[in-house]
C-alpha positions in Angstrom: -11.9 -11.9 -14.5 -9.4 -9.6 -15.7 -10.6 -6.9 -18.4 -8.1 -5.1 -20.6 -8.6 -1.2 -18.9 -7.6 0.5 -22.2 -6.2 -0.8 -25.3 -3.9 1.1 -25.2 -2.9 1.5 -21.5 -1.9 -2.1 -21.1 -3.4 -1.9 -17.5 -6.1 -4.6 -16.4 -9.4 -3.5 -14.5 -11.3 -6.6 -12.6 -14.4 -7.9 -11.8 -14.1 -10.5 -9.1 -17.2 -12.9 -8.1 -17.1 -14.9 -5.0 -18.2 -16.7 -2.5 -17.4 -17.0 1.4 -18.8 -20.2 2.6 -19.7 -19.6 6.7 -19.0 -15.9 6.4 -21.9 -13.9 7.2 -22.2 -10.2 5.4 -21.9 -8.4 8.7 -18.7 -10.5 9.6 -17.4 -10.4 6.1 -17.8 -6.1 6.6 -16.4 -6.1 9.8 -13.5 -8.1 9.2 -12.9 -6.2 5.4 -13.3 -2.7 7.5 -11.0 -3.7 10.5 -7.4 -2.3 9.3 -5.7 -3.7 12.4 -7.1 -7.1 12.3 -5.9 -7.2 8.5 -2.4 -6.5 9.1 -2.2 -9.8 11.5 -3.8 -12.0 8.5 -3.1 -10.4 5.2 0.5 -11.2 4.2 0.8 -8.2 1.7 0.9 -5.4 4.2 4.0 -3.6 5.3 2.0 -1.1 6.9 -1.5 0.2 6.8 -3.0 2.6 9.6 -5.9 5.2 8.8 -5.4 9.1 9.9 -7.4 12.3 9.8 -6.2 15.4 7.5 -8.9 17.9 7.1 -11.5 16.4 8.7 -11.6 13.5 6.0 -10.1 10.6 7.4 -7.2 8.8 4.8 -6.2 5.2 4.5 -2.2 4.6 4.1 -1.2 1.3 2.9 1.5 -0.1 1.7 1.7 -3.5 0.1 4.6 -5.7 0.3 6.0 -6.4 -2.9 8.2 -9.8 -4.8 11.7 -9.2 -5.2 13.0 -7.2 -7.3 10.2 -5.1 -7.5 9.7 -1.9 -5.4 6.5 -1.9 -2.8 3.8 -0.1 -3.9 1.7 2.2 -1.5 -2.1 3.8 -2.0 -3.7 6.7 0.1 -6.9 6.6 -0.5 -10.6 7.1 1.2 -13.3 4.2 2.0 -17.0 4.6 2.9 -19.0 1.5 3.8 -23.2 1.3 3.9 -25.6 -0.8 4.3 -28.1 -0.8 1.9 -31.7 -2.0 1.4 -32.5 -3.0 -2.3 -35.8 -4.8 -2.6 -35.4 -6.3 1.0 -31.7 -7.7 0.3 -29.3 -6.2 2.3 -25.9 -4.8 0.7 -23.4 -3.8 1.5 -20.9 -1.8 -0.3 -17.5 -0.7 0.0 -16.3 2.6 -2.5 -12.5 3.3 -2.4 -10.7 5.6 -4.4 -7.1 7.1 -4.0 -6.4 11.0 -3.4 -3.6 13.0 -2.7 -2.8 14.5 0.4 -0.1 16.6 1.0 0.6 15.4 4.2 1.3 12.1 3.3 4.0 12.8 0.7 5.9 9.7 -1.5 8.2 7.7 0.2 12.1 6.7 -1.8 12.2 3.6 -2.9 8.5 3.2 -2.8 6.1 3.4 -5.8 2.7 5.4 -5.1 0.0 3.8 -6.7 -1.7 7.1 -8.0 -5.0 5.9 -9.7 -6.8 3.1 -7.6 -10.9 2.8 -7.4 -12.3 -0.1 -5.9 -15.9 -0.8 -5.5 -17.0 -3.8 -3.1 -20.8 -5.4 -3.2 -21.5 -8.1 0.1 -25.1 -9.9 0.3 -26.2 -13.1 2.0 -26.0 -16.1 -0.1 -29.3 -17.5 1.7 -27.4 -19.7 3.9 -24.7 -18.9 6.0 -22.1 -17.3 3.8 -21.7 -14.5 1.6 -22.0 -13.2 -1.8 -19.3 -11.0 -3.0 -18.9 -8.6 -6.0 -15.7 -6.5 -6.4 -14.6 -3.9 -9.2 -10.8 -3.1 -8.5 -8.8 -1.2 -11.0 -5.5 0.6 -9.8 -2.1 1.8 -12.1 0.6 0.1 -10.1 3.1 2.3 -11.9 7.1 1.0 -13.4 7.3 -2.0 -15.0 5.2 -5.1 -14.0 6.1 -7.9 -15.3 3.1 -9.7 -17.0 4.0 -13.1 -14.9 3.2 -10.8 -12.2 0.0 -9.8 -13.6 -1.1 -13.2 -14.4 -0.1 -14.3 -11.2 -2.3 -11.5 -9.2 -5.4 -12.5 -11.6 -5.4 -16.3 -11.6 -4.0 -16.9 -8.1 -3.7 -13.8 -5.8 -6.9 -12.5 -5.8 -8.7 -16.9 -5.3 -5.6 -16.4 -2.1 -7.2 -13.2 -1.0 -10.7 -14.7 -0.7 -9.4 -17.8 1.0 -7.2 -15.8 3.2 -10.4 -13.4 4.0 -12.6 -16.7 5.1 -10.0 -17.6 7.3 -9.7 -14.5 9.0 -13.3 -14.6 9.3 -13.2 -17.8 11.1 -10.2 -16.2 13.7 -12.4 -12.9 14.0 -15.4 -14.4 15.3 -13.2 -16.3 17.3 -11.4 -12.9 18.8 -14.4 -10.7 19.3 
């Protein structure tokens, strides 16, 4: 559900609802959280590992892009918790980019400087999960808006198919 971010800014914020059929919350966390275990099933990543600078430690990722279009990559920080509302458990996922000087721009390489991403997991009462994501980044240059529809209709449906089949392997693997 893409929502215009700014009128004038011509950049799209989301709201994603979802659900993982046979993908329990703590699986759906674990396999979300594992960075390694993404870069075997998520097709998007060029490279993605997770350092310490400062004491805080930083995500690098960078996302495999369609020809003609540069890659993009994101350093940003994640925190996960699991909370207790009412007697549900949630958990939920807060990302947000930052700059570090150590891990300066690559050439050739657009860095995605303004990404938040907020991620909500519950129990759908059976054996599956619910899942609530905000995501807004500023993928910088020109996107063409085939692109953008693209990501909103089908990327982000891929994503979630993609993710329940990685469940499926991790449970497998562990």
């Amino acid at each position: 559900l893409p929502l215009l971010f700014s009128q004038q800014s011509g950049l799209y914020e989301y709201k994603i609802f979802g659900g993982l059929a046979d993908c329990p919350p703590t699986l759906c966390v674990d396999v979300y959280m594992d960075l390694d275990f993404r870069k075997q099933w998520d097709q998007y990543v060029k490279e993605l590992y997770e350092k310490t600078y400062d004491g805080e430690k930083v995500i690098y990722w960078e996302v495999k892009y369609p020809f003609p279009l540069s890659n993009r990559d994101y350093v940003y920080i994640r925190e996960c918790r699991e909370m207790d509302v009412d007697g549900r458990k949630i958990w939920v996922v807060l990302a947000q980019s930052v700059s570090v000087p150590q891990c300066p721009e690559k050439p050739g390489i657009i860095r995605v400087k303004s990404y938040k991403q907020s991620l909500a997991i519950e129990s759908d009462g059976k054996t599956g999960s619910k899942v609530y994501m905000y995501y807004f980044d500023n993928p910088g240059g020109m996107i063409p808006s085939w692109l953008v529809n693209w990501a909103a209709k089908s990327g982000v449906p891929t994503f979630l198919k993609d993710m329940q089949k990685a469940c499926r392997n991790y449970s497998k693997s562990t």
